[in-house]
DSSP file (Angstrom, degrees, kcal/mol; ACC not computed):
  #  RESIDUE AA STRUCTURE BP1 BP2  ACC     N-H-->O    O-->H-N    N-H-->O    O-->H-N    TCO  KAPPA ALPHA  PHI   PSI    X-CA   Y-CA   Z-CA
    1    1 A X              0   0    0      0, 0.0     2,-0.2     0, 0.0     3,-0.0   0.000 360.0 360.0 360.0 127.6  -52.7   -5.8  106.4
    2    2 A X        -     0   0    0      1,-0.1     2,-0.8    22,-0.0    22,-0.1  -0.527 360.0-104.1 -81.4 143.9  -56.1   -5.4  107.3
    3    3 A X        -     0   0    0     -2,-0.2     2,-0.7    21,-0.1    -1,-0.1  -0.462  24.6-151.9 -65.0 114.8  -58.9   -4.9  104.6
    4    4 A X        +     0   0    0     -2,-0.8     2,-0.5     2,-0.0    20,-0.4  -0.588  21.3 170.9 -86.0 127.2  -60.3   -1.4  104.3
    5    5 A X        +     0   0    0     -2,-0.7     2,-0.3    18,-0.2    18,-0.2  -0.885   2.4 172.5-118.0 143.1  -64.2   -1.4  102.9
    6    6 A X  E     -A   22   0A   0     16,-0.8    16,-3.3    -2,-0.5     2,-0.2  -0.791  31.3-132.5-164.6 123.6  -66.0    1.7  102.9
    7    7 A X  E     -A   21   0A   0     -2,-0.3    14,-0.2    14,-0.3     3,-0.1  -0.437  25.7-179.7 -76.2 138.9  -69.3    1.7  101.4
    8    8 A X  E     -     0   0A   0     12,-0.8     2,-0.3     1,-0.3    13,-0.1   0.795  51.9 -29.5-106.5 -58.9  -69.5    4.9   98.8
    9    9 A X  E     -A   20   0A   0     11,-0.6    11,-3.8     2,-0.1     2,-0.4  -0.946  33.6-132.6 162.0 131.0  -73.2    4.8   97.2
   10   10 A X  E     +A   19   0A   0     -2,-0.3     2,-0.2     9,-0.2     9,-0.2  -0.959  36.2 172.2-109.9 150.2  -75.9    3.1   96.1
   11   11 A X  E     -A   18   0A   0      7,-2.5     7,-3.4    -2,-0.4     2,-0.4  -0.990  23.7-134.7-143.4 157.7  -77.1    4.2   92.4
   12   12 A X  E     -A   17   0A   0      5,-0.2     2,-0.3    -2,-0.2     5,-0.2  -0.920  20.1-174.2-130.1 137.5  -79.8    2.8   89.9
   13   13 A X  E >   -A   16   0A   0      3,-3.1     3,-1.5    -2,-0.4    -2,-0.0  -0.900  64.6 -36.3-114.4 142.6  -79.1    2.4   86.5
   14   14 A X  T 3  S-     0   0    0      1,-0.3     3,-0.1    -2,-0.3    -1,-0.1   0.431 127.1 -44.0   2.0  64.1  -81.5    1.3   83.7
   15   15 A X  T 3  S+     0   0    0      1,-0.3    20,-2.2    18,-0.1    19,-0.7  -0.140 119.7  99.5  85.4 -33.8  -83.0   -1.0   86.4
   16   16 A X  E <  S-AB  13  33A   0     -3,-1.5    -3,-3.1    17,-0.2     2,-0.4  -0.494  70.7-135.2-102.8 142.0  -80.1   -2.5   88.0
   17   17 A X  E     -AB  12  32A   0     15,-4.2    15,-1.6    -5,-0.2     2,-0.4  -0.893  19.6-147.2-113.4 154.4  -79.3   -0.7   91.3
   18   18 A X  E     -A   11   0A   0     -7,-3.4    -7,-2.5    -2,-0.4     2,-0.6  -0.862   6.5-162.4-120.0 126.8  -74.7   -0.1   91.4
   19   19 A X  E     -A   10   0A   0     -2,-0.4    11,-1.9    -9,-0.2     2,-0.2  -0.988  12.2-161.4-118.9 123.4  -73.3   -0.4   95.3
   20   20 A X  E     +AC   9  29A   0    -11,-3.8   -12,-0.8    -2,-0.6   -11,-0.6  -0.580  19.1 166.9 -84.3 159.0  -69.8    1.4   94.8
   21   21 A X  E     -AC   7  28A   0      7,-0.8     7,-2.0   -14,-0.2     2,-0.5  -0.803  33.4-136.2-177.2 142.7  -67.8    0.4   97.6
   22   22 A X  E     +AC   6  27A   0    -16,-3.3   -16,-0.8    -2,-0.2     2,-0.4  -0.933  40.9 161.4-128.6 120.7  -63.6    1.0   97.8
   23   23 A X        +     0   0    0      3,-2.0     3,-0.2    -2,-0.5   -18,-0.2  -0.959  56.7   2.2-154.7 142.0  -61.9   -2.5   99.4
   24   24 A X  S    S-     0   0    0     -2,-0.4    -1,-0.2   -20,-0.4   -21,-0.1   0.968 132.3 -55.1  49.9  55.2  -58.5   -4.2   99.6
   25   25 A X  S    S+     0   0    0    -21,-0.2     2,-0.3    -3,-0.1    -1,-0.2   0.763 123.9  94.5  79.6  21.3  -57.0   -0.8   97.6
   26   26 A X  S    S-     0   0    0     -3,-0.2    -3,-2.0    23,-0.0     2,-0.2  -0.952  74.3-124.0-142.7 164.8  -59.5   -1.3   94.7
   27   27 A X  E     -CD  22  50A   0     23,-1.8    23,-1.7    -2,-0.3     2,-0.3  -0.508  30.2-166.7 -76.9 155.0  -63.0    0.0   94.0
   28   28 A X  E     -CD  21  49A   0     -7,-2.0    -7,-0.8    21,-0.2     2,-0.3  -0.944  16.5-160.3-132.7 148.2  -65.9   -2.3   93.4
   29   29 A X  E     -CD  20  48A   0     19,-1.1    19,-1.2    -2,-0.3     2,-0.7  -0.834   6.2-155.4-152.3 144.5  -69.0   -2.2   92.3
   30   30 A X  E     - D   0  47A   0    -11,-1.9     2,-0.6    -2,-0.3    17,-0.2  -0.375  11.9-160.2 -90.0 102.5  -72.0   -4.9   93.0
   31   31 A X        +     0   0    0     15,-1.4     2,-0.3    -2,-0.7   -13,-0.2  -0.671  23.4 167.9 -88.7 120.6  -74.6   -4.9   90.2
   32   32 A X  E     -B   17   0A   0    -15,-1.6   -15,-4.2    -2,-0.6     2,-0.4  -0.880  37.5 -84.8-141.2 171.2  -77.7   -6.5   91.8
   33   33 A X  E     +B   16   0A   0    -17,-0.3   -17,-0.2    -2,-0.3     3,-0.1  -0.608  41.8 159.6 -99.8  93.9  -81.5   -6.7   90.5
   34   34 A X  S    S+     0   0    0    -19,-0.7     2,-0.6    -2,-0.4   -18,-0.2   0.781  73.8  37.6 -82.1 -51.8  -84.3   -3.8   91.1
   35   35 A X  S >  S-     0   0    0    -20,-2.2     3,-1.4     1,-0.1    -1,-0.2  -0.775  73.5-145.8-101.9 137.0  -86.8   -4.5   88.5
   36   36 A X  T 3  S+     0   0    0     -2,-0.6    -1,-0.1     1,-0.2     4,-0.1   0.622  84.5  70.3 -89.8   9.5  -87.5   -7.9   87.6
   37   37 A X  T 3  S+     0   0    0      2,-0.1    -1,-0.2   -22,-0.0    -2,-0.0   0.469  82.1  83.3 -45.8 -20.8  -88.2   -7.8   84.0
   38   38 A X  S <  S-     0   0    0     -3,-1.4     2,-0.3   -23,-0.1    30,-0.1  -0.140  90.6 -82.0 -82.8-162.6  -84.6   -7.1   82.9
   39   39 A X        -     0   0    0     28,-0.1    -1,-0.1     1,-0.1     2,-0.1  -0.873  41.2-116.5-117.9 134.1  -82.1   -9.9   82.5
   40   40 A X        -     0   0    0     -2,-0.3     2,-0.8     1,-0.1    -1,-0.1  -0.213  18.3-134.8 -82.9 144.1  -80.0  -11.7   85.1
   41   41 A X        -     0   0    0    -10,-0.1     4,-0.3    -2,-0.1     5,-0.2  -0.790  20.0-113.7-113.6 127.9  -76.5  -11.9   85.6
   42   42 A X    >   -     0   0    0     -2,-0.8     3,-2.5     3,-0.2     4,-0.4   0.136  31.9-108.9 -70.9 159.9  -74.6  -14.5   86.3
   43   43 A X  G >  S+     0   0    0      1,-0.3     3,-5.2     2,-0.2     2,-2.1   0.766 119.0  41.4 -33.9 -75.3  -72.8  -14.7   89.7
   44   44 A X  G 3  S+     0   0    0      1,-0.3    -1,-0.3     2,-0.2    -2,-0.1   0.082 108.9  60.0 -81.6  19.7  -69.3  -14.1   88.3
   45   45 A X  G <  S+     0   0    0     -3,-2.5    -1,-0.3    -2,-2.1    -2,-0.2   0.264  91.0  75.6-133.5 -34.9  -70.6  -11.5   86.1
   46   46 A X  S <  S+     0   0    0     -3,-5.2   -15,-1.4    -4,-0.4     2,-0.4   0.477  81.6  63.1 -85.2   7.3  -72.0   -9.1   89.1
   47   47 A X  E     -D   30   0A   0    -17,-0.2     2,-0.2    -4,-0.2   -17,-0.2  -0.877  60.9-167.5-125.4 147.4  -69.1   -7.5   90.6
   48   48 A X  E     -D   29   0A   0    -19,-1.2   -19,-1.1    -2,-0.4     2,-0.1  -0.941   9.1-169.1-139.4 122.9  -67.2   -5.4   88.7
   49   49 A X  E     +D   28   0A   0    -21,-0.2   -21,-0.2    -2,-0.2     2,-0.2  -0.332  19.2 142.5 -99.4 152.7  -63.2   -4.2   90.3
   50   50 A X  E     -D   27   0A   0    -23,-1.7   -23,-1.8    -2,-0.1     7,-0.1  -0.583  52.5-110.8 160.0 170.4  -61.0   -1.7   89.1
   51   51 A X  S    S+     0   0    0     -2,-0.2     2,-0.3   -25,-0.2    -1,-0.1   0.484  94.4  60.5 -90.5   0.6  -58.4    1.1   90.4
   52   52 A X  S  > S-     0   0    0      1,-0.1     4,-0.6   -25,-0.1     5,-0.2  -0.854  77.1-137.8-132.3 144.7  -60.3    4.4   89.5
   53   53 A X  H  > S+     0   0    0     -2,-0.3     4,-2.6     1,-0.2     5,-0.4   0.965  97.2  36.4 -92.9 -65.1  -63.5    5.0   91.0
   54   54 A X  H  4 S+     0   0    0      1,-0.2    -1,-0.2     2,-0.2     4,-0.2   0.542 112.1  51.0 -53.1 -20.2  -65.2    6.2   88.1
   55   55 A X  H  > S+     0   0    0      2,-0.1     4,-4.6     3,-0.1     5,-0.2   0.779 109.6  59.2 -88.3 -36.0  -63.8    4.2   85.1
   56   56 A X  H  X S+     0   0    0     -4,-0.6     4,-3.0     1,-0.2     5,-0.5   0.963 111.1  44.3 -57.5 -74.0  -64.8    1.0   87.6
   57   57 A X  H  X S+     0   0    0     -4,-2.6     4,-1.4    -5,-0.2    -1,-0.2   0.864 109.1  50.2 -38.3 -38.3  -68.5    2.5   87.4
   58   58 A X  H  4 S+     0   0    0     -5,-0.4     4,-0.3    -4,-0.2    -1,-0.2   0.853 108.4  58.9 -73.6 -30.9  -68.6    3.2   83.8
   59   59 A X  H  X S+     0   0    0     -4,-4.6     4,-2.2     1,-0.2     3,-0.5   0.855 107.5  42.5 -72.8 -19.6  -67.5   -0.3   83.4
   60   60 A X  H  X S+     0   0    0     -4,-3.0     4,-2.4    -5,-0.2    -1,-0.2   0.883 106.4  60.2 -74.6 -39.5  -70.3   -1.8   85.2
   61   61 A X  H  < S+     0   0    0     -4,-1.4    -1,-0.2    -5,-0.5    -2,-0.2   0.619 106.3  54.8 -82.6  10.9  -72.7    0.5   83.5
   62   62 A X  H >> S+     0   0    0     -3,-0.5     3,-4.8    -4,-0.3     4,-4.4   0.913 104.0  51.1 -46.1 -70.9  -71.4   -1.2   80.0
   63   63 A X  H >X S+     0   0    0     -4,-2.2     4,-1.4     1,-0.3     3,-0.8   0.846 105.0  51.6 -55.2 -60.3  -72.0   -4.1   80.9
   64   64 A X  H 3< S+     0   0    0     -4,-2.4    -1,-0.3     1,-0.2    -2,-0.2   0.546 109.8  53.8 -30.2 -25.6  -75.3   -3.5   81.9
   65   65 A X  H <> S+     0   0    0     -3,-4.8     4,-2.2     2,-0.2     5,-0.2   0.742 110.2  47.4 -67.2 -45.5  -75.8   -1.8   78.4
   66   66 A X  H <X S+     0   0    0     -4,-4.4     4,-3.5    -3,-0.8    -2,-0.2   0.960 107.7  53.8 -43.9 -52.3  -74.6   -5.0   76.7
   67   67 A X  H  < S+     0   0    0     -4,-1.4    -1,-0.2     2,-0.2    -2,-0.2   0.426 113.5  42.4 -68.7 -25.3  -76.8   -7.3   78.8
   68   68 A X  H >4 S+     0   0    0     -5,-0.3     3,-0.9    -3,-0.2    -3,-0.1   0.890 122.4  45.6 -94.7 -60.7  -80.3   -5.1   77.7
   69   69 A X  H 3< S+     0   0    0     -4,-2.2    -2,-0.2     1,-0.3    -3,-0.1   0.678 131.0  10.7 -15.5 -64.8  -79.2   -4.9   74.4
   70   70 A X  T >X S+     0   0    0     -4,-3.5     3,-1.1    -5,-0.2     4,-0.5  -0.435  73.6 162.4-134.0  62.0  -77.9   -8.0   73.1
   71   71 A X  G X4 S+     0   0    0     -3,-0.9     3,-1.7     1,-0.3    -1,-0.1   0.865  70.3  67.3 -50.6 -48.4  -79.3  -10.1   76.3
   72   72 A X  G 34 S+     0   0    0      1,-0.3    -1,-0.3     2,-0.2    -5,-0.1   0.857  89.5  68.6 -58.8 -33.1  -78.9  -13.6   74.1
   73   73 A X  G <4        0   0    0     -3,-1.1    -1,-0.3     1,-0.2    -2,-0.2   0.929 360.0 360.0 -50.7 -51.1  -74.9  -13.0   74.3
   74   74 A X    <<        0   0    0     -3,-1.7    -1,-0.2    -4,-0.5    -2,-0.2   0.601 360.0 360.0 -98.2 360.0  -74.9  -13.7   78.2
């Protein structure tokens, strides 16, 4: 079965810019770096999956929340 990718949106969240993107029957979204003051995330840390477009997006903009917050946790 071939993989379907179709790019959705890029959107910037409290620094961090979100590429939504729906592949292999799941949503994604790529959390990468716009300003460089904030705090990094590690590789295995930047993608965030899940089956609903919107819940997958809310989870990524958690995490980001965690990550400004309580930065010493990651």
């Amino acid at each position: 079965m071939a993989q379907l990718v179709s790019s959705r949106e890029i959107v910037e969240y409290r620094g961090y810019s979100l590429q939504v993107t729906f592949a292999s029957l799941q949503w994604q979204v790529l959390i990468g770096m716009v300003v460089k003051d904030r705090p990094t995330l590690q590789p295995g840390e930047q993608l965030v999956k899940g089956w609903n477009e919107e819940e997958t997006l809310k989870r990524a903009k958690t995490r980001i929340d965690l990550l400004i917050e309580s930065p010493s946790l990651h």
